[in-house]
C-alpha positions in Angstrom: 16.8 5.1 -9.3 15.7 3.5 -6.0 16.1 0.6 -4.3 14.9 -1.4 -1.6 14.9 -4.6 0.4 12.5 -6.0 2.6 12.6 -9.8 4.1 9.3 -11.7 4.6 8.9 -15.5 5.4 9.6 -17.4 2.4 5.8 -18.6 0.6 5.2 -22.4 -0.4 5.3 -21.9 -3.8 8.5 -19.6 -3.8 10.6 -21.6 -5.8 7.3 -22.4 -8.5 7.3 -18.7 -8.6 11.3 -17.7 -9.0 12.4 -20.3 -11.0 9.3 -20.5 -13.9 8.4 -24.2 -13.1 4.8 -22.7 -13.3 3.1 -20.8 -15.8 2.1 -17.5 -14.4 -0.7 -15.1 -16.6 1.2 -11.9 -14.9 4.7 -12.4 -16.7 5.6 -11.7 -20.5 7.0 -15.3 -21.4 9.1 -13.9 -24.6 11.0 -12.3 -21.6 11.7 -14.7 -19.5 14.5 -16.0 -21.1 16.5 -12.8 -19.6 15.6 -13.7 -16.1 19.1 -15.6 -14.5 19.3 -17.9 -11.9 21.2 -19.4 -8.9 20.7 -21.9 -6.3 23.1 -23.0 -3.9 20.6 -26.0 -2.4 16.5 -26.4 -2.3 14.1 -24.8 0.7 13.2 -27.8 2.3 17.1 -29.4 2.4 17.9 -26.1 3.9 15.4 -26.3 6.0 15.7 -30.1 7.1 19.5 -28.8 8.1 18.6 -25.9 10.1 16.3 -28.0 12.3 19.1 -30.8 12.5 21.3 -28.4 13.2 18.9 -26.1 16.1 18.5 -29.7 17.8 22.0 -30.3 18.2 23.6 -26.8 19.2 20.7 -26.3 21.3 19.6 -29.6 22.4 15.6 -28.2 21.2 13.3 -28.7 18.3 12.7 -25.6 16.2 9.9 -23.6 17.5 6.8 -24.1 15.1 6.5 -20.3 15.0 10.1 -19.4 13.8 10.9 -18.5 10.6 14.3 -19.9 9.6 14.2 -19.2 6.3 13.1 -15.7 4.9 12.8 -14.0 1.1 13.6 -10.7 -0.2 12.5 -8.9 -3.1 15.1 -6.4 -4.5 14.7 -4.0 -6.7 17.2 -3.5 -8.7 18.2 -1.9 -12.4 17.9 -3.3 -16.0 21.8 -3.9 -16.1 21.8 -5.4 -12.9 23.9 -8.2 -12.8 24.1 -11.7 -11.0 27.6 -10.4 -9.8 26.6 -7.6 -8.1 23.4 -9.6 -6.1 26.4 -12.4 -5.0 28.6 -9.3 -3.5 25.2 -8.1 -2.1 25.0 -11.5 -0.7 28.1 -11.5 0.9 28.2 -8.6 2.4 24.7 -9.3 4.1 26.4 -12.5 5.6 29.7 -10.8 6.7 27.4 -7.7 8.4 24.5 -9.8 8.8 24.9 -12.8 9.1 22.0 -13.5 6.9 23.1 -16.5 4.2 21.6 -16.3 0.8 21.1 -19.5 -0.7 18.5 -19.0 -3.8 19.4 -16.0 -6.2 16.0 -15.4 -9.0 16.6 -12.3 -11.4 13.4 -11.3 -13.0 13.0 -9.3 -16.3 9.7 -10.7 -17.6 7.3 -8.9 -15.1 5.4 -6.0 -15.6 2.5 -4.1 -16.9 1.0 -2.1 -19.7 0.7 1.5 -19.2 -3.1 2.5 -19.9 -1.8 5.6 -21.1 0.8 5.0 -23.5 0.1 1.2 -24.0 3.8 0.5 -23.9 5.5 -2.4 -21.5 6.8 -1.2 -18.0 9.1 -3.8 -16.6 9.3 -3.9 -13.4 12.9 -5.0 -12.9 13.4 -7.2 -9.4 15.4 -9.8 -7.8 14.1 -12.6 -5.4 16.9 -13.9 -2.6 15.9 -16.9 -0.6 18.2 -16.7 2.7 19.1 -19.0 5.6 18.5 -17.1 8.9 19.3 -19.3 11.3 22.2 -17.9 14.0 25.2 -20.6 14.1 26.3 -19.5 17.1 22.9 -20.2 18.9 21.3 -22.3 16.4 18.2 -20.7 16.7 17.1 -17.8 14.2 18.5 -14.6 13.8 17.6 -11.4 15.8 18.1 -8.1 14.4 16.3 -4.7 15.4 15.6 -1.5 13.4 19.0 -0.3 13.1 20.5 -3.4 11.2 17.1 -3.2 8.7 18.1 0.3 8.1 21.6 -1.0 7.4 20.5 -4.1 5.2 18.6 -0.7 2.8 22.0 0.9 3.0 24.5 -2.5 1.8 21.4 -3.0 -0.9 22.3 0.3 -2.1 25.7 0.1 -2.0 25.8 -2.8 -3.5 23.7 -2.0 -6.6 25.4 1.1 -6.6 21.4 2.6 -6.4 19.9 5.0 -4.5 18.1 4.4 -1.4 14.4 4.0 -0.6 12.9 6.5 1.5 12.2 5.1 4.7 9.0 4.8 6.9 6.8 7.8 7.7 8.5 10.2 5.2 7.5 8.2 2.3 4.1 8.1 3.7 4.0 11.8 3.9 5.4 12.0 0.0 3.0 9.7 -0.7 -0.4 11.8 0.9 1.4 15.0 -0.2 1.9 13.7 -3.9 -2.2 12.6 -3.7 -3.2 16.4 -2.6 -1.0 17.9 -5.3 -2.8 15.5 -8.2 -6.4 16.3 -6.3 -5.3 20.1 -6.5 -4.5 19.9 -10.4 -7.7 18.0 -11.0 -9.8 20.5 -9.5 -7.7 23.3 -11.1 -8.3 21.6 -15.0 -12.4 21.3 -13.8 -12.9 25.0 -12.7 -10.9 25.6 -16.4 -13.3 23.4 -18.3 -16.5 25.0 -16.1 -14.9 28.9 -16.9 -14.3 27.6 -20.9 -17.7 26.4 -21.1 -19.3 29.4 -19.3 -17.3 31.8 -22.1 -18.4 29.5 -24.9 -21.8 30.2 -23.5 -22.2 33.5 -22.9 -20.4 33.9 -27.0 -22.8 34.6 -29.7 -21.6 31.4 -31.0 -24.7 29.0 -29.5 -27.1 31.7 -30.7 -27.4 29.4 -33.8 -28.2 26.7 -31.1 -31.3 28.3 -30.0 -34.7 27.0 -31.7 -37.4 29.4 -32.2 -40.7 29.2 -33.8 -44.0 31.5 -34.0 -47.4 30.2 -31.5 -50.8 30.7 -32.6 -50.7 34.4 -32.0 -47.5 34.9 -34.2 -45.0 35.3 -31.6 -41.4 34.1 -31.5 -40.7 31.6 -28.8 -37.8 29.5 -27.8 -38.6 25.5 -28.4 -37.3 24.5 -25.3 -37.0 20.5 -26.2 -35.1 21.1 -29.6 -33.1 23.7 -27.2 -31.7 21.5 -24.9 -31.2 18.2 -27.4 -29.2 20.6 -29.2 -27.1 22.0 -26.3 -26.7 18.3 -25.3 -25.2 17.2 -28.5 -22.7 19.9 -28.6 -22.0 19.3 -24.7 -21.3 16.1 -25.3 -19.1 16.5 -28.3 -17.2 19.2 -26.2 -16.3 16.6 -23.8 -15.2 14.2 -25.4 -13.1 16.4 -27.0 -11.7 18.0 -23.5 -11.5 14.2 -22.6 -9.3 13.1 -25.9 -7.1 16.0 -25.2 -6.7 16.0 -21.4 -5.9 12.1 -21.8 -3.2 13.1 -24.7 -1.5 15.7 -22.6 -1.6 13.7 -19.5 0.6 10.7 -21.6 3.2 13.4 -22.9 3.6 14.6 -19.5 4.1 11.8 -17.9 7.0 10.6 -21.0 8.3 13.2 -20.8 8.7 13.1 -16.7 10.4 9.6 -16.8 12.9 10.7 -19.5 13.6 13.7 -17.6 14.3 11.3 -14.3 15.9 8.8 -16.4 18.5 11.4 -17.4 18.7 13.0 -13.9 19.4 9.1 -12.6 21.9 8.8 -16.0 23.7 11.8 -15.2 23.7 11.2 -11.4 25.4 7.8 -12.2 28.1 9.2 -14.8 29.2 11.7 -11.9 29.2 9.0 -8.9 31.2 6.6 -11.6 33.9 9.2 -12.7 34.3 10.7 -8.7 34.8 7.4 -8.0 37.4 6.5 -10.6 38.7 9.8 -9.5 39.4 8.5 -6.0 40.5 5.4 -7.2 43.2 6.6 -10.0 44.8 9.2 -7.3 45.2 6.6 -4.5 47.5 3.6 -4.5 46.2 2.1 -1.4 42.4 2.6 -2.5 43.6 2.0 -6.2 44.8 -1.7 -4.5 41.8 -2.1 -2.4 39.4 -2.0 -5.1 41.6 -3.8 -7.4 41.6 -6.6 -4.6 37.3 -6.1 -4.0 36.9 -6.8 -7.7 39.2 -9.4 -8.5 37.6 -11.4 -5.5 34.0 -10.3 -6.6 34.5 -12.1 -10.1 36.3 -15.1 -8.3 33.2 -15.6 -6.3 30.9 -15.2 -9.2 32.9 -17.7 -11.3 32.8 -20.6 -7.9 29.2 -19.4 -7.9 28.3 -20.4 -11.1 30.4 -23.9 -10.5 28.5 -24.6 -7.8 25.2 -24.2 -9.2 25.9 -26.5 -12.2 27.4 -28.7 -9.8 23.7 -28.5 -8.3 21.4 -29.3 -11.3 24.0 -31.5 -12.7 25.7 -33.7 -9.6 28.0 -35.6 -12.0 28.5 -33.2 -14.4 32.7 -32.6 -13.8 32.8 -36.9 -13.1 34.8 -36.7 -16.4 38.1 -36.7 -18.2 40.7 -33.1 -17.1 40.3 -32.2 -21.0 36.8 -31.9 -21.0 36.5 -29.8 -17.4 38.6 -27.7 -18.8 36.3 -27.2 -21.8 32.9 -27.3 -19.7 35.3 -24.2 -17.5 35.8 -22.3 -20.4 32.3 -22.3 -21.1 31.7 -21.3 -17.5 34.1 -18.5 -17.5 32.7 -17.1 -20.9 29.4 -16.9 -19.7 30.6 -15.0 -16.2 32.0 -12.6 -19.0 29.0 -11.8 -21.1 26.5 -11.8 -18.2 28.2 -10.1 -15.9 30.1 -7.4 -18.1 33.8 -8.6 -16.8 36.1 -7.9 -19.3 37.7 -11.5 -20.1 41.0 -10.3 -19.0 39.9 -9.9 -15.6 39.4 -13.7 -16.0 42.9 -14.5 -17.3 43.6 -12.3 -13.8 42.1 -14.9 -11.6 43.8 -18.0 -13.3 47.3 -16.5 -13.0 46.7 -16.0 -9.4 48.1 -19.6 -7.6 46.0 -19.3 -4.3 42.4 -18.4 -6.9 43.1 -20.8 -9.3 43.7 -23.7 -7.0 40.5 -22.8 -4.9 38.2 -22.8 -8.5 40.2 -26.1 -9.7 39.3 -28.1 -6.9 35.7 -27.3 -7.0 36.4 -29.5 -9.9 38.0 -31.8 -8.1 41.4 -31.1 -10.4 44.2 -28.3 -9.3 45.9 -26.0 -11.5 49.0 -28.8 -11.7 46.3 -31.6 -13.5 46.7 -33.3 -10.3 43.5 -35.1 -9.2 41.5 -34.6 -5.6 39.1 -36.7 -3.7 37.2 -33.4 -2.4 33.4 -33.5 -3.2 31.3 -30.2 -2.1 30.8 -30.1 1.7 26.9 -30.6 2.7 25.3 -27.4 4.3 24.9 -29.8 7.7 28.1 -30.4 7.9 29.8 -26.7 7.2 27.4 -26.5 10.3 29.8 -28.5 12.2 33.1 -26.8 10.9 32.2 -23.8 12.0 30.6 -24.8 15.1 34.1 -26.4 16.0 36.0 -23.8 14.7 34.6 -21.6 17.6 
């Protein structure tokens, strides 16, 4: 399966749209309860900060045409996981520089297939990303090459493959037209050559009306005739119609199982290689060991921050019942993100991971209390504008 990525300026009604606070008549509501969600601070504080912070590295307002921040739509798999769109996140900032601060997964768009009438889900995720340059203040600048790198992290990082790029997809595209035009045409001259041979058979003799004039002579009743060819025309083609429409849906079934298998397959052999290289090498065995353990760190301070977001005093309570609303935390990392709860018990045993998740929490590992509260986007501006 494919995937792609492709940054636009962010819409008005982005977050209305990615976070449901809108009904929309294009989504399957009895769905939407799969989609997931993560924010990490609202469009316009993010955008109030980057023109602060533009004015004071560069001493000038933001230009009115810039586009500071920008939205993506990935596509991405049915097993997807918020996990895997927070490492794709950070490696776009550590190759990019491009800061995603609004994750949407959605699960509850799609359409009907007129064929089969069964539900297509069209499986995507929406990131929302801050793409102003701290080093200059004003917005980033990337050219071809780093797009064509931002299609290969994406598919990295999804572990997908990757879209076809610019004119050659185009070409597929008019090539893939010509081929259906050239099948069409081929199933007409077969219906025209059926009919002729139906036709020419003795079988529409019985078809033919005759009756004697005024001097006795046979002669065709060309009205009757022709209502009677038309009636069996017509019955012919809707029959070539029902069947033609029949094949075309078990063809096309049968197609996507045959790609989902080739995709299946494809993934079981990329998965074992890779397990392969991992089991017969200590230093990448340790490297991976490290990329994960980090990854599901992440995801857990993710997830901290973003209840920390909808619910500022949420943690402004007693150590025992942190700990509880933690261990709700962590068990939800687990089930939605397929991390097997040891993993978990990994991170906690580690000193330097657990005190950097406790203090988000504003307690350390010890039950020791801290005055640390979140630092604002403005002024992790400034830290690492000083830090230069």
């Amino acid at each position: 399966m494919k995937t792609s990525i492709n940054f636009k300026a962010v819409k008005t009604g982005s977050e209305a749209h990615n976070f449901r606070k809108k009904n929309f008549d294009y989504i399957k509501t009895d769905l939407t309860g799969k989609n997931e969600y993560w924010v990490g601070d609202k469009v316009s504080d993010r955008f109030r900060s980057i023109e602060a912070y533009c004015k004071e590295k560069s001493g000038r307002k933001l230009q009115k045409n810039a586009l500071p921040i920008r939205e993506a739509v990935v596509v991405i798999k049915e097993n997807t996981t918020m996990q895997d769109l927070h490492k794709l996140s950070k490696r776009l900032e550590e190759e990019l520089k491009i800061r995603i601060f609004q994750i949407a997964i959605h699960k509850d768009e799609g359409h009907y297939d007129k064929d089969s009438k069964e539900w297509r889900p069209n499986y995507h995720a929406h990131l929302v990303a801050d793409w102003q340059d701290l080093e200059t203040g004003k917005t980033l600048k990337h050219q071809s090459f780093h797009y064509s790198k931002m299609q290969d992290i994406t598919a990295e990082c999804l572990e997908m493959d990757r879209g076809i790029s610019g004119s050659r997809g185009r070409l597929e595209a008019i090539e893939f037209k010509i081929q259906k035009k050239e099948e069409e045409l081929l199933l007409l001259n077969n219906r025209i050559t059926e009919m002729k041979a139906q036709l020419d058979s003795k079988k529409f003799e019985d078809l033919i009306v005759k009756e004697n004039d005024f001097l006795g002579f046979r002669k065709i009743k060309t009205d009757k005739t022709i209502e009677n060819y038309e009636r069996v025309f017509k019955s012919y083609n809707a029959e070539l119609l029902k069947n033609k429409e029949i094949l075309q849906s078990k063809t096309k079934i049968i197609t996507e199982l045959q790609q989902k298998n080739i995709d299946l397959n494809k993934e079981v052999s990329l998965l074992k290689n890779k397990l392969s290289c991992i089991l017969s090498n200590i230093t990448t065995y340790s490297k991976e060991k490290e990329i994960y353990f980090n990854s599901v760190k992440d995801t857990i301070i993710k997830v901290i921050q973003f209840e920390k977001f909808k619910q500022p005093k949420l943690f402004d309570t007693t150590k025992e019942k942190i700990i509880a609303i933690l261990d709700s935390i962590c068990k939800q990392v687990s089930e939605k993100n397929n991390i097997p709860f040891s993993s978990l018990e990994e991170i906690f045993k580690n000193p330097d991971s657990s005190l950097e998740i406790f203090s988000l929490l504003s307690i350390d590992n010890r039950g020791i209390h801290y005055n640390t509260e979140d630092v604002p986007v403005q002024q992790k501006r400034k830290k690492i504008k000083r830090s230069q």
